[in-house]
C-alpha positions in Angstrom: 100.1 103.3 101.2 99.4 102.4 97.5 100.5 98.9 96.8 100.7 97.1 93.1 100.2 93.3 93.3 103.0 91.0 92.4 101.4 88.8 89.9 101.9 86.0 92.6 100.3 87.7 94.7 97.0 88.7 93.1 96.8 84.5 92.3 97.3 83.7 95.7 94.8 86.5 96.9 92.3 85.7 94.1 92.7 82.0 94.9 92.7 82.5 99.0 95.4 80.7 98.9 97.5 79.7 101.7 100.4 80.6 100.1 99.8 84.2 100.5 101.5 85.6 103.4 99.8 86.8 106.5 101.7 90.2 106.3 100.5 90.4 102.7 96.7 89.5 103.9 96.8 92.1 106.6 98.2 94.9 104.0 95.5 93.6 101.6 92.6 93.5 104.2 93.4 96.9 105.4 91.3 99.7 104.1 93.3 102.6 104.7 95.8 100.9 101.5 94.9 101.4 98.1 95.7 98.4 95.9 96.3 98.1 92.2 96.8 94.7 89.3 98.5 95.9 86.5 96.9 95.0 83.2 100.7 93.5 82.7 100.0 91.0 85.3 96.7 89.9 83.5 98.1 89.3 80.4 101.1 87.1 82.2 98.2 85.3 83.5 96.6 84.5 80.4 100.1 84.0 78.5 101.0 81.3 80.9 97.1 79.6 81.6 97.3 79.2 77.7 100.7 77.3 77.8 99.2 75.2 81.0 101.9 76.5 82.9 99.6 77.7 85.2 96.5 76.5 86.4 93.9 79.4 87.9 91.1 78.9 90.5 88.7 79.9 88.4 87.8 80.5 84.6 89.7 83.6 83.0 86.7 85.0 82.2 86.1 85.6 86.0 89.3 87.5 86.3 88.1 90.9 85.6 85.0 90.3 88.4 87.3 88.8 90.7 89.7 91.3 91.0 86.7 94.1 91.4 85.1 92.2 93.7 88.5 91.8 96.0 88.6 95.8 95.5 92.2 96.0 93.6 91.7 98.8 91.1 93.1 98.3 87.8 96.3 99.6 86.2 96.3 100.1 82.6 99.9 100.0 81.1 100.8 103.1 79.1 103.7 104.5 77.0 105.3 106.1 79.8 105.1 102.9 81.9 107.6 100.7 79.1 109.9 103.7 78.3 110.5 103.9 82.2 112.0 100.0 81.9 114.4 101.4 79.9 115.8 103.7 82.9 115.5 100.3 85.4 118.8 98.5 86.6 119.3 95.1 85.1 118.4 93.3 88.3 116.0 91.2 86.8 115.5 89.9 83.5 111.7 88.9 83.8 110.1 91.4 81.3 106.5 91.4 83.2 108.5 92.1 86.2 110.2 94.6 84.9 107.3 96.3 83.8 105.4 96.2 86.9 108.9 97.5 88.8 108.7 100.4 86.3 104.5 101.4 86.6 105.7 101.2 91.0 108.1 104.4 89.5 105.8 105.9 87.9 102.8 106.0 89.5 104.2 106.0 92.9 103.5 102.9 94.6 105.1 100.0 96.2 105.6 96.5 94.5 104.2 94.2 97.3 105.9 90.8 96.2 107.1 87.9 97.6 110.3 87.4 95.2 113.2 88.0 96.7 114.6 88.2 93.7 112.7 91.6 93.2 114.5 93.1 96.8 117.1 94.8 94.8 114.5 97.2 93.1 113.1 100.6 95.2 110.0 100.3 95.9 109.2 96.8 97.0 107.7 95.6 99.7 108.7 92.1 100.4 106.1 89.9 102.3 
């Protein structure tokens, strides 16, 4: 299965943090899934580190090696990817969620997430 990371989640992966769901650490642990951060979710990141809304586990600058190093391949966002919010139900207002529910349409992958909030969108894969 091909899974994109909830922006929660890839925190709470990045961090091995005990917040992150066994379930979601078995899926993530598992070679035979491929998993994907969406450039969206690393500009979120950075959006809310610089209003210290959110404090990381490490330096932003270690982001990009962190994420290689946990073997999540990156998802650029492209045209395609915003026009398909356009198409989405109004389930959710959060514009990086949105986003991230539209690339899962797209590209064919799952949104693994622990936001409930997300449930009402195809595609997710609550943990």
């Amino acid at each position: 299965m091909r899974f994109l990371l909830d922006t929660h989640v890839l925190i709470w992966a990045l961090d091995g943090s005990k917040k992150l769901p066994a379930k979601a650490r078995d899926l993530l642990l598992d070679p035979s899934h491929e998993h994907y951060v969406s450039t969206a979710s690393v500009w979120e990141l950075v959006i809310k580190v610089a209003q210290g809304k959110l404090l990381l586990g490490r330096d932003l600058d270690e982001l990009e090696s962190g994420i290689e190093t946990a073997g999540f391949k990156l998802l650029p966002v492209h045209i395609r990817h915003a026009i398909a919010v356009a198409s989405l139900p109004n389930h959710h207002r959060d514009p990086f969620d949105r986003l991230l529910i539209a690339q899962c349409r797209v590209e064919t992958l799952r949104l693994l997430t622990a936001d409930t909030q997300l449930s009402s969108y195809e595609g997710v894969f609550l943990v």
